[in-house]
N, C-alpha and C positions, 0 to 999 in steps of 0.2 A: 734743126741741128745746132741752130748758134744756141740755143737753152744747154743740151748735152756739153757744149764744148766748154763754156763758162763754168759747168758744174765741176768738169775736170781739172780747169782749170785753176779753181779756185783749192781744191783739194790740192791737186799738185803743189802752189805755193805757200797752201798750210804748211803740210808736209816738210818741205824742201826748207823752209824756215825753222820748222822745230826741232830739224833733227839737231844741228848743231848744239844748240840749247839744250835738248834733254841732254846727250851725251854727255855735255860738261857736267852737267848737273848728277849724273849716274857716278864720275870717275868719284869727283867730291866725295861720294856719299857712298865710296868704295865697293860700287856696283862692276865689277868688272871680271870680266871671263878669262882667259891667258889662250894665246892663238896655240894649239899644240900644235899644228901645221906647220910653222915655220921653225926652224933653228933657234932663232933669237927668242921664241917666246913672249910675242908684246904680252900685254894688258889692253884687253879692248873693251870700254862700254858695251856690257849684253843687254839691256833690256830696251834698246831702239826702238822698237815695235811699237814704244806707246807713241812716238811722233806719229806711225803711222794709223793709229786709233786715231787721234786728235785729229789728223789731215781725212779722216773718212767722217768720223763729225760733222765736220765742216761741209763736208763736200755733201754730206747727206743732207744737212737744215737746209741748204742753197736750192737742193735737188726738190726738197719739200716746196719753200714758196714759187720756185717755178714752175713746177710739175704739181698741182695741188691733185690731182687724180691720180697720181698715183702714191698718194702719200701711205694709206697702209701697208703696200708693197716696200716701200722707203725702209719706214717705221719697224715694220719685222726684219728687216734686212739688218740693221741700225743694230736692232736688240742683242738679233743672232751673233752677230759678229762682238761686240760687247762683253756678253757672257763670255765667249770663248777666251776673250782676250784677260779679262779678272781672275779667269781659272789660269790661266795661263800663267798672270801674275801672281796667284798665289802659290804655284810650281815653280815660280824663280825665285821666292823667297822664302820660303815653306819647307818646298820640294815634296811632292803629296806621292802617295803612294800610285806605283805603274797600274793597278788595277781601280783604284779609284779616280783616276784621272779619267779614262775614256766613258765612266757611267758618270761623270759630273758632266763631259761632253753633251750628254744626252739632253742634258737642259736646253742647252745652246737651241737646240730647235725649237723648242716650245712655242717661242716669239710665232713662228709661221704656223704652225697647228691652231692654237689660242685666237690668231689672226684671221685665221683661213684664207692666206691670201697666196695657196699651191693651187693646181690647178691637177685632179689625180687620171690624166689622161697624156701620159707623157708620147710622143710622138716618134714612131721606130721605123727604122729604114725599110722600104717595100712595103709595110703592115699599114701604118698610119695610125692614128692614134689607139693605144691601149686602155680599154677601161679597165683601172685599177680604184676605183672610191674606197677599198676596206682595206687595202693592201698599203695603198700609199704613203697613208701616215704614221701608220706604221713604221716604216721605211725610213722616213723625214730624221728624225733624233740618229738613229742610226749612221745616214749619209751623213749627215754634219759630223758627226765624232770620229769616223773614220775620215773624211778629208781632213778636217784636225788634224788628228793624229799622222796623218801619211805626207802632212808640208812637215812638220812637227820632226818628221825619220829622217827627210827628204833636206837635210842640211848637214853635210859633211864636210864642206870647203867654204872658203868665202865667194860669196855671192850667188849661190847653187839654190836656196830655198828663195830669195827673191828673186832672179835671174828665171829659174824655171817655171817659176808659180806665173812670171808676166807674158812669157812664150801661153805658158797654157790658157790664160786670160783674153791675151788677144786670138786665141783661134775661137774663143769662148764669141768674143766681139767680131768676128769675121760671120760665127757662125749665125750671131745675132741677127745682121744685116741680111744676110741672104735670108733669112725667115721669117723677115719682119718681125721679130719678136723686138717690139721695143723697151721693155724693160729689161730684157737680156742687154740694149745697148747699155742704158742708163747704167745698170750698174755697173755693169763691166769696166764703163770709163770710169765709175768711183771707185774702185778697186785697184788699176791701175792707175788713177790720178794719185795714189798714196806707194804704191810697189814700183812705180819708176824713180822719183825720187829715192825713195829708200836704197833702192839696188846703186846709185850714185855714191853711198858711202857706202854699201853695203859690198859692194863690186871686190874683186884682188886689188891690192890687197885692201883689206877691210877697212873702215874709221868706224866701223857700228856692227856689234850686232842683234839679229833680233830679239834674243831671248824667246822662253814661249809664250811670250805676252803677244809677241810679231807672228811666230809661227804659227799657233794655235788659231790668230785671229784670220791672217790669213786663209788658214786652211777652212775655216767654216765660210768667211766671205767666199771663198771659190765653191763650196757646196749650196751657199744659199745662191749664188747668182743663177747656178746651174737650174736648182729647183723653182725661183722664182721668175728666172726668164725661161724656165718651158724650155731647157738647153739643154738635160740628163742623158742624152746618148752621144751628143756632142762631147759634154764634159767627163765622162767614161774615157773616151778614146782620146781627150788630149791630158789623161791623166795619168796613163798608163806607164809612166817612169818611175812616180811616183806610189804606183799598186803595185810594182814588181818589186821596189824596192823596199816597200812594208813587210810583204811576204816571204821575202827571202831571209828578210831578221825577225820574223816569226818563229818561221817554219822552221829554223836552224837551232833557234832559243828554246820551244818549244811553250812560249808562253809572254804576256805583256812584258815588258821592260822596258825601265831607263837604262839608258846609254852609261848614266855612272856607274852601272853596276855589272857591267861585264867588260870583257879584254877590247883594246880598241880593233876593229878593223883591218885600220892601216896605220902603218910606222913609216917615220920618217929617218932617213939615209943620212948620213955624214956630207954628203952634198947637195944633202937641202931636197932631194928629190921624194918621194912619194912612193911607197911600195906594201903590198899586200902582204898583211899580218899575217905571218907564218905561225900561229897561237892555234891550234885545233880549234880553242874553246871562246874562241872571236867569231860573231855571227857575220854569216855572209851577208853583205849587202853590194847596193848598185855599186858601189865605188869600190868596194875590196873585189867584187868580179873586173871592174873598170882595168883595174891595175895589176889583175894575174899574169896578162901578158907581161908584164914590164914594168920596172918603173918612168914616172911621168911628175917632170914639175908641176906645182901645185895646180900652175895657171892653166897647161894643158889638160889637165885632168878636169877639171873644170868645162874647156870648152867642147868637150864628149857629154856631157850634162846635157849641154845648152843644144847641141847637135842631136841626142834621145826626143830632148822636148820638141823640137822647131819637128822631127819625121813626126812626131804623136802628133803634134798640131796640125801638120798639112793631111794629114790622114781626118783627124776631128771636122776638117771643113770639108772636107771629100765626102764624110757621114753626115754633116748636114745638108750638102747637095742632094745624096739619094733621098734624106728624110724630107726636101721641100718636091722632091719628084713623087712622092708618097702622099704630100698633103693635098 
């Protein structure tokens, strides 16, 4: 366990060191987003997310000479995450169109298919493993572009797309250890070795945010940990804040979309407080249903977020209990 510990550790201090430094370097070079959340309107560094590329780097070469067996698993994990993150970049500066974004996703998998380092026998509560060999990889490009995409929705507030993605990580790492799946651990601690940091500036209120260089990369790192540590029914169920909340700006929209191109959500109050867009033509999501009841300062609104993820997650481990009473 001291190998895992160092690997995270070392990612975490990447991380934790470059964020400041990109930031600066973002504002410079007039990379910056405007908080519409707040009254005042900062200006905040959007494209953070590359500190946390750089601190999974890290943490991954580290992961490679220690772990030299599991280096293909490393390596696809490395790639997967990468793509998303370039695509991602090129949607922060670009701004690529809402339907070509999720079939460039599809790349993002290839690394593990090209690798072949899935395993297409995923493991289901009472059944035990599922032969799927023709179905699975199939599947693979698809899961990655959809977790993309649903960290990618899954940021309405400060600190709600890192803050949640780390609740659903660590139930990803609880679910790890009860199932001996050890590359489920390894990664999961490189994944949070760069989303704990990050959430530290990323937190209420903000000093960073991700852009979809963060989000995007995120979100496939959370699909590939799922597939590559044998966690997929785990990572289903501590996802599930984030699949409601795709779906419900879907299904409302009636088709892919950026966020810049429809009504927002939610509006903010002459006292600063947070309330549900009264706009017909504003798609529902997790956070405009959050706030029907009521308005809610930014910060409580927020920690309903964080209180969705922690019940998905103690559910996610409760489903890998039944799946290790199955294996």
């Amino acid at each position: 366990m001291l190998q895992e510990i160092t690997i995270f550790l070392v990612n975490f201090a990447v991380t934790f060191l470059s964020i400041p430094l990109i930031s600066r370097k973002l504002r410079e070079l007039g990379f910056v987003g405007v908080d519409v959340h707040k009254k005042e309107k900062p200006a905040i560094p959007e494209m953070g997310g590359i500190a946390m590329l750089i601190g999974l780097v890290a943490g991954v070469s580290v992961a490679v000479i220690l772990l030299r067996g599991t280096a293909p698993i490393l390596i696809s994990f490395l790639s997967t995450v990468l793509i998303a993150g370039i695509i991602g970049l090129a949607d922060d500066i670009l701004v690529l169109n809402a339907k070509v974004k999720p079939l460039l996703l599809l790349l993002a998998g290839l690394p593990i298919l090209i690798m072949h380092t899935y395993v297409p026998y995923p493991n289901l509560p009472f059944v035990g493993p599922a032969r799927l060999t023709i179905v699975y990889p199939l599947i693979i490009p698809v899961a990655i572009s959809v977790c993309a995409n649903a960290v990618n929705m899954m940021d309405p507030f400060n600190g709600v797309m890192s803050g949640s993605s780390i609740i659903a990580t660590a139930a990803l790492l609880a679910s790890a250890i009860l199932l001996n799946r050890g590359e489920g651990v390894v990664l999961s601690l490189i994944l949070l070795g760069s989303l704990i940091p990050f959430f530290y500036f990323n937190r209420y209120p903000s000093k960073t945010f991700s852009g979809d260089v963060g989000s995007l990369a995120v979100g496939a790192a959370y699909g590939a940990v799922a597939i590559l540590g044998r966690l997929e029914v785990a990572a289903i169920v501590a996802f599930i804040p984030q699949i409601m909340n795709a779906f419900y700006g879907l299904s409302t929209i009636g088709r892919l979309y950026e966020r810049r191109e429809v009504s927002r959500p939610v509006a903010i109050l002459e006292d600063g407080r947070l309330t549900a867009s009264s706009d017909p033509s504003a798609p529902i999501t997790l956070a405009r249903l959050i706030l029907a009841k009521g308005p809610l300062p930014e910060r409580d609104a927020v920690k309903v977020f964080y209180a969705l993820s922690s019940a998905s997650g103690v559910l996610a481990i409760f489903t890998a209990l039944l799946t290790q009473v199955s294996i």
